[in-house]
Backbone as CSV, one residue per row, in Angstrom:
resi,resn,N_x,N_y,N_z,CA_x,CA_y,CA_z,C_x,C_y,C_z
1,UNK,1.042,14.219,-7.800,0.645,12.882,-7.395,-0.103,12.982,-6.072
2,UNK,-1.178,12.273,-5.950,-1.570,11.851,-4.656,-2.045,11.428,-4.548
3,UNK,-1.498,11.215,-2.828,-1.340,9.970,-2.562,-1.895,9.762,-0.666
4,UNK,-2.638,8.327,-0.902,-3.183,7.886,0.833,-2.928,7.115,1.426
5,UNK,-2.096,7.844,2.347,-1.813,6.800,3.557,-2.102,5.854,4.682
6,UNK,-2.153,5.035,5.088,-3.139,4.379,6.009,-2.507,3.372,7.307
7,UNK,-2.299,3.794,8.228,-1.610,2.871,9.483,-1.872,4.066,10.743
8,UNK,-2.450,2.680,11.367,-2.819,2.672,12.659,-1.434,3.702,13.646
9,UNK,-0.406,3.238,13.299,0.555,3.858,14.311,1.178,5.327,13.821
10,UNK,0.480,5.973,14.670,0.881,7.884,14.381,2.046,7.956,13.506
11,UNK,3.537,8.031,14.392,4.815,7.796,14.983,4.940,7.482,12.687
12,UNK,4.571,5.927,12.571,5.064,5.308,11.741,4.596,6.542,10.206
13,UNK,2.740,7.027,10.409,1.958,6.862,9.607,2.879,8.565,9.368
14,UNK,3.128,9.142,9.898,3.459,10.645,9.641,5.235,10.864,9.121
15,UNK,5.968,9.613,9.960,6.827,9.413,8.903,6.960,9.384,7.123
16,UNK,6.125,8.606,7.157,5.714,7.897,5.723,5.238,9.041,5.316
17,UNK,4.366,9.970,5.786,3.865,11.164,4.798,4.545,12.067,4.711
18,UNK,5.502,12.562,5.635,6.264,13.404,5.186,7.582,13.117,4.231
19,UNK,8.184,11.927,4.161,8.495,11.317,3.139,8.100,10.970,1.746
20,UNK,6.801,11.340,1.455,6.126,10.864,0.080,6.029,12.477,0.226
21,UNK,5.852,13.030,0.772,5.439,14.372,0.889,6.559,15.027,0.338
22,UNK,7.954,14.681,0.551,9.046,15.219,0.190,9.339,15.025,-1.190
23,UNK,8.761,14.446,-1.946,8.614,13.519,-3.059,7.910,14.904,-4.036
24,UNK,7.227,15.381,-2.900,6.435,16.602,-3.660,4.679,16.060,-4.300
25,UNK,4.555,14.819,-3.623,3.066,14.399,-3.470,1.995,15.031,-2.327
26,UNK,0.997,15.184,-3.104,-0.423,15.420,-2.026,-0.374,14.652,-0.973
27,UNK,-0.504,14.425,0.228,-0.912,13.621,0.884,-1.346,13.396,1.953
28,UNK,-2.867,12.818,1.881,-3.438,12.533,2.916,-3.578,11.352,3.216
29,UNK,-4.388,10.978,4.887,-3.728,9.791,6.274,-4.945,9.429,6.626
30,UNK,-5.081,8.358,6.627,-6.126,7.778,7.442,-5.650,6.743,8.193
31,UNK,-6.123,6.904,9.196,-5.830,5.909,10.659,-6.257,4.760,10.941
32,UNK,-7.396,4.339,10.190,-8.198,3.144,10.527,-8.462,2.604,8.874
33,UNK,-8.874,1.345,9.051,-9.410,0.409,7.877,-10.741,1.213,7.413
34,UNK,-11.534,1.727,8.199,-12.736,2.490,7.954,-12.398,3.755,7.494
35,UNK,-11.374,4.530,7.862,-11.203,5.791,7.744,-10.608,5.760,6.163
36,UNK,-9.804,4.623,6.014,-9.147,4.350,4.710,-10.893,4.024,3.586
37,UNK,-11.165,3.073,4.106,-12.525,3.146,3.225,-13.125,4.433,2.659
38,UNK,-13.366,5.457,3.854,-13.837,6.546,4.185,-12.931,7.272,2.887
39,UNK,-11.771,7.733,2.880,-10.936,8.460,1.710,-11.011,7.509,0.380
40,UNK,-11.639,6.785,0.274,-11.248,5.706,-0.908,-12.472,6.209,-1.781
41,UNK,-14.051,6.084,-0.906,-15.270,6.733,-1.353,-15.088,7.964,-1.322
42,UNK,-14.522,8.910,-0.963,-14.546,10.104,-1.184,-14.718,11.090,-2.671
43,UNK,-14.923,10.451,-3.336,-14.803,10.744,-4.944,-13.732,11.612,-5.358
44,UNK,-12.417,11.680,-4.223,-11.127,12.121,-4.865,-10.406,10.767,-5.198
45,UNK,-9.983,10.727,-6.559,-8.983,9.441,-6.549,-7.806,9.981,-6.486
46,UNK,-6.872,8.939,-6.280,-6.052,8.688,-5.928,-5.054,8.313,-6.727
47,UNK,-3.924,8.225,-6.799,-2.811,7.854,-7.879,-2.104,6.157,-7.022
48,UNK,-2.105,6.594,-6.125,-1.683,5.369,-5.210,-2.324,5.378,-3.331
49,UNK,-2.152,3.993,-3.238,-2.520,4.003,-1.921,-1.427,3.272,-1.196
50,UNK,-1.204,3.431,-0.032,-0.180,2.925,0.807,-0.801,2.480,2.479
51,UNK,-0.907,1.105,2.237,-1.606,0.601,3.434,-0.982,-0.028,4.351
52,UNK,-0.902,-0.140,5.801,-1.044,-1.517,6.532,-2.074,-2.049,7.014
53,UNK,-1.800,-3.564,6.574,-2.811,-4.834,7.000,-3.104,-4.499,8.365
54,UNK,-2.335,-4.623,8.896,-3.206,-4.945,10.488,-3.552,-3.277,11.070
55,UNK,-4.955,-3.234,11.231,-5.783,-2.008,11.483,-6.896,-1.666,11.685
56,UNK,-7.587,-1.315,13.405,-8.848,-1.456,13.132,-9.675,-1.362,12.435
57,UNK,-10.831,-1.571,12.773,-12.033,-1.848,12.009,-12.002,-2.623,11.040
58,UNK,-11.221,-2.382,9.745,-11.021,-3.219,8.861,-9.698,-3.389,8.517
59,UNK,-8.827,-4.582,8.024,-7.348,-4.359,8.061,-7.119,-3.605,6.776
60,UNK,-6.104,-3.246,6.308,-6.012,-2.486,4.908,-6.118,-3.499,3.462
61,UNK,-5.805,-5.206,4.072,-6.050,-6.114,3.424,-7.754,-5.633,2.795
62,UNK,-8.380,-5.964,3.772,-10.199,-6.260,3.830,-10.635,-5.447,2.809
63,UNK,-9.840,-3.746,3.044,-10.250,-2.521,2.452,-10.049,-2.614,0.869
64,UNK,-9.067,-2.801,0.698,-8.436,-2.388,-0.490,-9.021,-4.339,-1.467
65,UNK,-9.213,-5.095,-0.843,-9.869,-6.234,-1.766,-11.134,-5.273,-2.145
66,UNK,-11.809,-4.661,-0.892,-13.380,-4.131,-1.486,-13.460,-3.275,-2.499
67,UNK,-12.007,-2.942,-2.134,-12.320,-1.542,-3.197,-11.834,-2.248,-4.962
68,UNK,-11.021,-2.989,-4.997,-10.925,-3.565,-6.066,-12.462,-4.315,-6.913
69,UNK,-13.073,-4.553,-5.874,-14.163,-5.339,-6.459,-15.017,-4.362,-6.852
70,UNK,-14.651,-3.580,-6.132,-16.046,-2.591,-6.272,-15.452,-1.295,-7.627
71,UNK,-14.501,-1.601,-8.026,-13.806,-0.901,-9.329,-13.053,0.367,-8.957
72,UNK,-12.724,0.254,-7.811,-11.827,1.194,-7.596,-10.344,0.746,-7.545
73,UNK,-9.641,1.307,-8.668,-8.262,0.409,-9.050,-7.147,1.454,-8.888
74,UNK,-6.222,1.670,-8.340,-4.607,2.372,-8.118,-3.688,1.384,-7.934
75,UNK,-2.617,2.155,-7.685,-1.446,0.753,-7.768,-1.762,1.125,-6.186
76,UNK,-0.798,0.151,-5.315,-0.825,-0.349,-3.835,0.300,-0.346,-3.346
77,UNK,0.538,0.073,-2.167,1.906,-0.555,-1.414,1.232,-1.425,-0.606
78,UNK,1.215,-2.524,-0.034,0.975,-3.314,1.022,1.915,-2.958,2.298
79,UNK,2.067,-2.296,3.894,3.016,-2.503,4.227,2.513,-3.438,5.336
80,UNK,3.907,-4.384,5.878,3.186,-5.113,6.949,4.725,-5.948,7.967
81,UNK,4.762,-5.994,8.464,5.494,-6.610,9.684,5.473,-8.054,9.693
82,UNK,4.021,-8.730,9.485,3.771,-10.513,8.656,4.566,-10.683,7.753
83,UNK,4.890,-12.002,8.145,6.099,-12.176,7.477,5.222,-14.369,6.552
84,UNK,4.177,-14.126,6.282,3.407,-15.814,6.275,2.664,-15.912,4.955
85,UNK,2.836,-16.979,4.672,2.108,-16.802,3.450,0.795,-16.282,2.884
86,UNK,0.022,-16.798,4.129,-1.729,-16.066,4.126,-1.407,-14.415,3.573
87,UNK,-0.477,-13.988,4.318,-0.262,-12.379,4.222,-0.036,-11.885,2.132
88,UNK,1.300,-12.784,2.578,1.326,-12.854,0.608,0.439,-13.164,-0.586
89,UNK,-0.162,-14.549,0.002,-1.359,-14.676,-1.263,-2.145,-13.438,-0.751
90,UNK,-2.325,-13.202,0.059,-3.943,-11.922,0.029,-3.231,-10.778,-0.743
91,UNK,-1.748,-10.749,-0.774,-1.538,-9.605,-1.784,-1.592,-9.454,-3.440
92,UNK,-0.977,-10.918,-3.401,-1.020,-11.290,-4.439,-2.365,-11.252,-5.625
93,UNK,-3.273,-11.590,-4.561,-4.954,-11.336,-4.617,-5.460,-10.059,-5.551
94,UNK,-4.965,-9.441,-4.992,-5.098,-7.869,-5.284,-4.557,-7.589,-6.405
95,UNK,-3.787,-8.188,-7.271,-3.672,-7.969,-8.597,-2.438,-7.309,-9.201
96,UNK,-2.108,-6.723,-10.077,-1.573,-5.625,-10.726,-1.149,-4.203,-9.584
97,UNK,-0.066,-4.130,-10.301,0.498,-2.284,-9.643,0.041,-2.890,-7.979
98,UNK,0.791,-3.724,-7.360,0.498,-4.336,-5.880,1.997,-4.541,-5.375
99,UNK,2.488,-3.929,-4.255,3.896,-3.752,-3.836,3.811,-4.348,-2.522
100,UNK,4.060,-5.092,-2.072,4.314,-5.638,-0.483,5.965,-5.440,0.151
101,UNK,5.791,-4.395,0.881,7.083,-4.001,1.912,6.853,-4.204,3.364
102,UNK,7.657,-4.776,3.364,7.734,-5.374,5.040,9.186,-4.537,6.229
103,UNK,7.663,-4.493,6.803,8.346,-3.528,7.982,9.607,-4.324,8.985
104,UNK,10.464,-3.260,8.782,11.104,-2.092,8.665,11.604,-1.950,7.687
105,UNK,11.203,-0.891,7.099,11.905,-0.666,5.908,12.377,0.790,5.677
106,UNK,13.564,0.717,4.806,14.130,2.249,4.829,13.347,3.163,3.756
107,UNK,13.854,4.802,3.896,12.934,5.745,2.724,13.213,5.332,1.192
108,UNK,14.415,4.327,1.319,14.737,4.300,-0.350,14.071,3.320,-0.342
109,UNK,13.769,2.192,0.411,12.783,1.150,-0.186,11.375,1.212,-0.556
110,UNK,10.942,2.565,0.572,9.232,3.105,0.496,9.391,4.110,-1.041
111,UNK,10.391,4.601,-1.605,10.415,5.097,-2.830,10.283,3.956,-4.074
112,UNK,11.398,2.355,-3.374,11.435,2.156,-4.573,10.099,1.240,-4.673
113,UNK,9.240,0.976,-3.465,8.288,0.676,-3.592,6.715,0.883,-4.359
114,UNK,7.271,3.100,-4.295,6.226,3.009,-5.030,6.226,3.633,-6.312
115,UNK,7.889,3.526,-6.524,8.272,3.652,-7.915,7.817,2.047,-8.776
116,UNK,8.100,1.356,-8.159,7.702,0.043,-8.461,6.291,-0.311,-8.677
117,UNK,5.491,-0.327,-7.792,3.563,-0.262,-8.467,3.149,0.579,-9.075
118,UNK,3.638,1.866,-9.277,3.178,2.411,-10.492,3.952,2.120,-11.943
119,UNK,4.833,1.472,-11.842,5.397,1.056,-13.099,5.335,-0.524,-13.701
120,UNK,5.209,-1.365,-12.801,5.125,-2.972,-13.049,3.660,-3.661,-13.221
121,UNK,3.305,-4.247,-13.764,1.950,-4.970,-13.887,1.953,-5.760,-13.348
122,UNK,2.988,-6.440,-12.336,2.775,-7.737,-11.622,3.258,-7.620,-10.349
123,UNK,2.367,-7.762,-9.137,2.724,-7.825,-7.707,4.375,-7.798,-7.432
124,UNK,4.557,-6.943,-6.711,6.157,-7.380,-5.895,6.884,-7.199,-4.263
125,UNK,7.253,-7.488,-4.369,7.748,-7.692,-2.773,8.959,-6.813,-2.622
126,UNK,8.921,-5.688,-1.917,10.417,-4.818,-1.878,10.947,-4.826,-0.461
127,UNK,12.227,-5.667,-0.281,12.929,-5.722,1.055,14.204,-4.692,0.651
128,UNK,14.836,-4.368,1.382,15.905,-3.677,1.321,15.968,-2.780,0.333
129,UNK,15.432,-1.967,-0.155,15.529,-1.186,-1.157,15.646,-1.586,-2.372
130,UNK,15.102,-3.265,-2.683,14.730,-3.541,-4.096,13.841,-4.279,-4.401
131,UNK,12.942,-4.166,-5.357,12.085,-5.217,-5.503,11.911,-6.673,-6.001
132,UNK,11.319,-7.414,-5.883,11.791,-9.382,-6.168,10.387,-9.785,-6.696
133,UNK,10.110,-9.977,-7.585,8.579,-11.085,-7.609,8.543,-11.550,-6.878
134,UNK,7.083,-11.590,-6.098,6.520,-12.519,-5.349,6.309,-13.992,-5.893
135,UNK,5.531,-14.393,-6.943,5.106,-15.065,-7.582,5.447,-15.072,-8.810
136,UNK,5.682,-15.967,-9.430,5.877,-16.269,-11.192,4.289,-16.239,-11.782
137,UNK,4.085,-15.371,-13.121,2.891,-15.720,-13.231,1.390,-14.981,-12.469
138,UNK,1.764,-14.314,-11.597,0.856,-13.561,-11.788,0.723,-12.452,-12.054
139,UNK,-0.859,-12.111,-12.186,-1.505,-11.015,-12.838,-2.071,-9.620,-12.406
């Protein structure tokens, strides 16, 4: 599997990879909304991506809508600390195999998170190590 990571904060972003890493996934990090763009065009795909929203240049929100439009499709973790609805519909946005975990969250929730978008067709929200529909109904 592999898999790209994307958050601004070192500390957080190298956690998270050596954790998916332990998983026995590929994985490479990008630091910025651009840098995430940057690995997205790279013509390696990807099995999953694992983002946070808030991040220069572009947030991981901005990124990962473009890349949907532009036909580049994986499942998603959303991660984010926002806790508002704007935050949710924009995930929701994003479609299918779409996981929103909100920070802080433990290694069993970032597992079951992305045990969860690669297996579900409909957006979900994973707090505490389980996942909940966001929404009824969507797609």
């Amino acid at each position: 599997m592999r898999v790209l990571i994307a958050d601004d904060d070192t500390e957080l972003r190298e956690l998270i990879a050596d954790a998916i890493a332990a998983l026995g996934a590929d994985v490479v990090c990008a630091a910025s909304g651009g840098e995430l763009e940057d690995e997205l065009t790279s013509g390696r795909p990807f099995d999953v991506v694992v983002t946070d929203v808030t991040m220069p240049v572009r947030t991981g929100l901005e990124v990962m809508q473009w890349a949907r439009s532009t036909g580049i499709v994986c499942p998603i973790v959303v991660m984010t600390a926002l806790r508002d609805d704007q935050t949710t519909a924009q995930v929701e946005a994003l479609g299918a195999h779409v996981v929103l975990l909100h920070k802080p969250f433990s290694r069993r929730a970032l597992h079951s998170a992305l045990t969860t978008c690669m297996e579900d067709t409909a957006p979900t929200s994973t707090t505490g190590g389980r996942a909940v529909p966001l929404a009824p109904g969507v797609v």
